[in-house]
C-alpha positions in Angstrom: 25.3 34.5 2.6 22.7 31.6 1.1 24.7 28.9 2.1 24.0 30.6 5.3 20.5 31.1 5.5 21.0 27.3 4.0 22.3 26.1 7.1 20.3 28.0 9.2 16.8 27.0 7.5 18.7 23.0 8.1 19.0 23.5 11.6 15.6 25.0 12.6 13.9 22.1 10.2 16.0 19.7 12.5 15.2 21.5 15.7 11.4 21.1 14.6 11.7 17.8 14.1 10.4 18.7 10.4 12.2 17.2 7.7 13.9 19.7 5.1 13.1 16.9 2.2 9.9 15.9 0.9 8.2 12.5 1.5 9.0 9.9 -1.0 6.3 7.7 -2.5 6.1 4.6 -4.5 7.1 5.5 -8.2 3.7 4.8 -10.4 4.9 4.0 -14.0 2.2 4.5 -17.0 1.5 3.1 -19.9 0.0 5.0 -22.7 -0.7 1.7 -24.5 -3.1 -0.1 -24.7 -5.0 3.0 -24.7 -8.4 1.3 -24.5 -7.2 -0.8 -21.4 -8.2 1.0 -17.6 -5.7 3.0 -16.0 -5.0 0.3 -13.5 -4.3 -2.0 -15.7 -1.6 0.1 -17.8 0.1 1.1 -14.6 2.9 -0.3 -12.6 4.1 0.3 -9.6 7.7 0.3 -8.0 8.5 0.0 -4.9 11.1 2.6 -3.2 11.1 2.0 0.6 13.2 0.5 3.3 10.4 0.4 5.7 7.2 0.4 5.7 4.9 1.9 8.4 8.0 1.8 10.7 8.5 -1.7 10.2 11.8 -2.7 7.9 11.5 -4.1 5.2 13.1 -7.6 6.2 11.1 -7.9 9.4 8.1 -8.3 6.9 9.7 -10.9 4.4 13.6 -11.8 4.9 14.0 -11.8 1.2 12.8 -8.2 0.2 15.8 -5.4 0.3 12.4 -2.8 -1.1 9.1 -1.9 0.0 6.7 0.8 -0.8 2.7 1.0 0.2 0.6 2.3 -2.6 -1.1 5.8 -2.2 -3.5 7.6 -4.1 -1.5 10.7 -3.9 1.6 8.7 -6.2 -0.7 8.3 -8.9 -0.8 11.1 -11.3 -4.5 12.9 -11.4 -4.9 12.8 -14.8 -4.9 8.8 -14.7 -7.2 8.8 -11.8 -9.9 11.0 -13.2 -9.2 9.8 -17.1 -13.1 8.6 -17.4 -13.9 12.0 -15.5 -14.6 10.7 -12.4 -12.3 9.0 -9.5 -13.4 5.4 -10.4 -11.9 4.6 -7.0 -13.8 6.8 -4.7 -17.0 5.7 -6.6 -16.3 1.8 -5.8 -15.3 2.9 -2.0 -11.9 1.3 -2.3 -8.6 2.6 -1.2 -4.9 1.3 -0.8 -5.3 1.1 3.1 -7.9 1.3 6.2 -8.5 0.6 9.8 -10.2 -1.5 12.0 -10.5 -4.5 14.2 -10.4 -7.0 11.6 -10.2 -9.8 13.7 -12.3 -8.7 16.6 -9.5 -8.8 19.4 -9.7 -5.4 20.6 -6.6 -4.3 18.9 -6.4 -2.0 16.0 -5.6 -3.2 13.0 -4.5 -1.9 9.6 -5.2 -3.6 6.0 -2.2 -2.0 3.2 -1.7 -2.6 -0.7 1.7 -2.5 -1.2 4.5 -3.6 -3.8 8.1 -5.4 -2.7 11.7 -5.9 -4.7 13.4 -8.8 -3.5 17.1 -9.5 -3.2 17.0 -11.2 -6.5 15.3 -8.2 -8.0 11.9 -9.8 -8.5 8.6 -7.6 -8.1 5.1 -8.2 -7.0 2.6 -6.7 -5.0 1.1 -7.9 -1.7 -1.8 -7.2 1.1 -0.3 -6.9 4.9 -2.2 -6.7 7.6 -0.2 -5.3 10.4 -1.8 -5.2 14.4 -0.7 -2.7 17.6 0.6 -4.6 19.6 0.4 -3.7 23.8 3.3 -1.0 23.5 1.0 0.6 20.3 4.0 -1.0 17.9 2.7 -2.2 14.6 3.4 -5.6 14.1 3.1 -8.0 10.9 -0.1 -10.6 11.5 -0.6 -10.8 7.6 1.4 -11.1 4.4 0.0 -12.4 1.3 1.6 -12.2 -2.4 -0.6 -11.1 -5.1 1.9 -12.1 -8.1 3.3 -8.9 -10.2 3.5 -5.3 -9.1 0.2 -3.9 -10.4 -3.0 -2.6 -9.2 -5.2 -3.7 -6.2 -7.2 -2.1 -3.5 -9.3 -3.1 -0.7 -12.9 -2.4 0.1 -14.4 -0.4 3.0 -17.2 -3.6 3.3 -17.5 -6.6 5.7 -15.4 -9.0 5.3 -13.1 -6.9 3.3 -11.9 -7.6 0.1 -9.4 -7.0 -2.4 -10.1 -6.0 -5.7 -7.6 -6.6 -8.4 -10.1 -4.5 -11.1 -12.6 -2.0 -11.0 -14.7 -3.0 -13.8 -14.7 -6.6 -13.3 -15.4 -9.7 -10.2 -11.8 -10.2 -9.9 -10.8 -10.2 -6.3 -10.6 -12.3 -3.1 -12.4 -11.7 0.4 -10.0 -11.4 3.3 -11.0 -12.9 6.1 -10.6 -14.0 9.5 -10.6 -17.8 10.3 -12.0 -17.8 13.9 -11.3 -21.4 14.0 -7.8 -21.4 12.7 -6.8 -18.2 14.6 -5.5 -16.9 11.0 -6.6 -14.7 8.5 -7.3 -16.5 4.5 -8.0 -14.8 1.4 -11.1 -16.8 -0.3 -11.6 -15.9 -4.3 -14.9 -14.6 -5.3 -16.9 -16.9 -6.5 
């Protein structure tokens, strides 16, 4: 009788088009140690995904077989609020956002992510991915940021990607009207 009602629940998820199974996330590994250190510091994260967006993996970068873009929902709350407020909120920085970056009309969309390649090294990266005519999100960024740790980007203009809360570490991102390309230029 349950494997029944089992089968049944299956089949009207699947006639829904509702999946049966839970969204997976990027796995966010925490250290306890150093416990003076920032939550974004002490944490790591590891990437899980085939595809980002819609977009496979290798269509992004030929030599990653994993992929996952950060969220703020994979990181436990009790790290995010450990100095009692959302540190993140309060510096208006998230793991992705919208726009035009480039002023072409098109929409665009800015991610923090972290990649596995086939020869099993990690880092983390910042894609910038465009609609194209058919509304397809296509790949007109990619840079690597060096291991898979924290990073966000700013709501401002020219955006920017911050690498720490508490500190000027970070890089503007920026499009290079001249070169037809966007370039990420250090803060100085």
């Amino acid at each position: 009788m349950r494997l029944r009602h089992l089968l049944n629940f299956l089949l009207l998820a699947c006639l829904c088009g509702c999946s049966a199974t839970p969204r997976s996330i990027v796995k966010v590994k925490a250290s306890p140690e150093p416990n003076n250190y920032a939550w974004w510091l002490r944490t790591e994260f590891l990437p899980v995904h085939k595809e980002i967006r819609g977009i496979p993996v290798q269509l992004i970068d030929p030599s990653w077989c994993l992929a996952s873009e950060l969220t703020k929902e994979a990181i436990p709350k009790e790290l995010i609020y450990e100095t009692g407020s959302d540190m993140m909120n309060e510096a208006g920085l998230s793991f992705a956002r919208s726009g035009d970056f480039n002023h072409d009309g098109a929409e665009d969309v800015a991610l923090i992510g972290v990649y596995e390649d086939k020869e099993k090294k990690q880092g983390s990266f910042v894609l910038i991915l465009t609609k194209d005519q058919s509304g397809k999100l296509q790949k007109s960024f990619l840079e690597q940021l060096g291991k898979p740790a924290f990073a966000a980007l700013s709501q401002k203009d020219p955006m920017e990607v911050w690498f720490c809360m508490e500190c000027d570490y970070g890089a503007n991102l920026v499009w290079d009207k001249v070169k037809g390309e966007y370039k990420m230029e250090p803060f100085r």
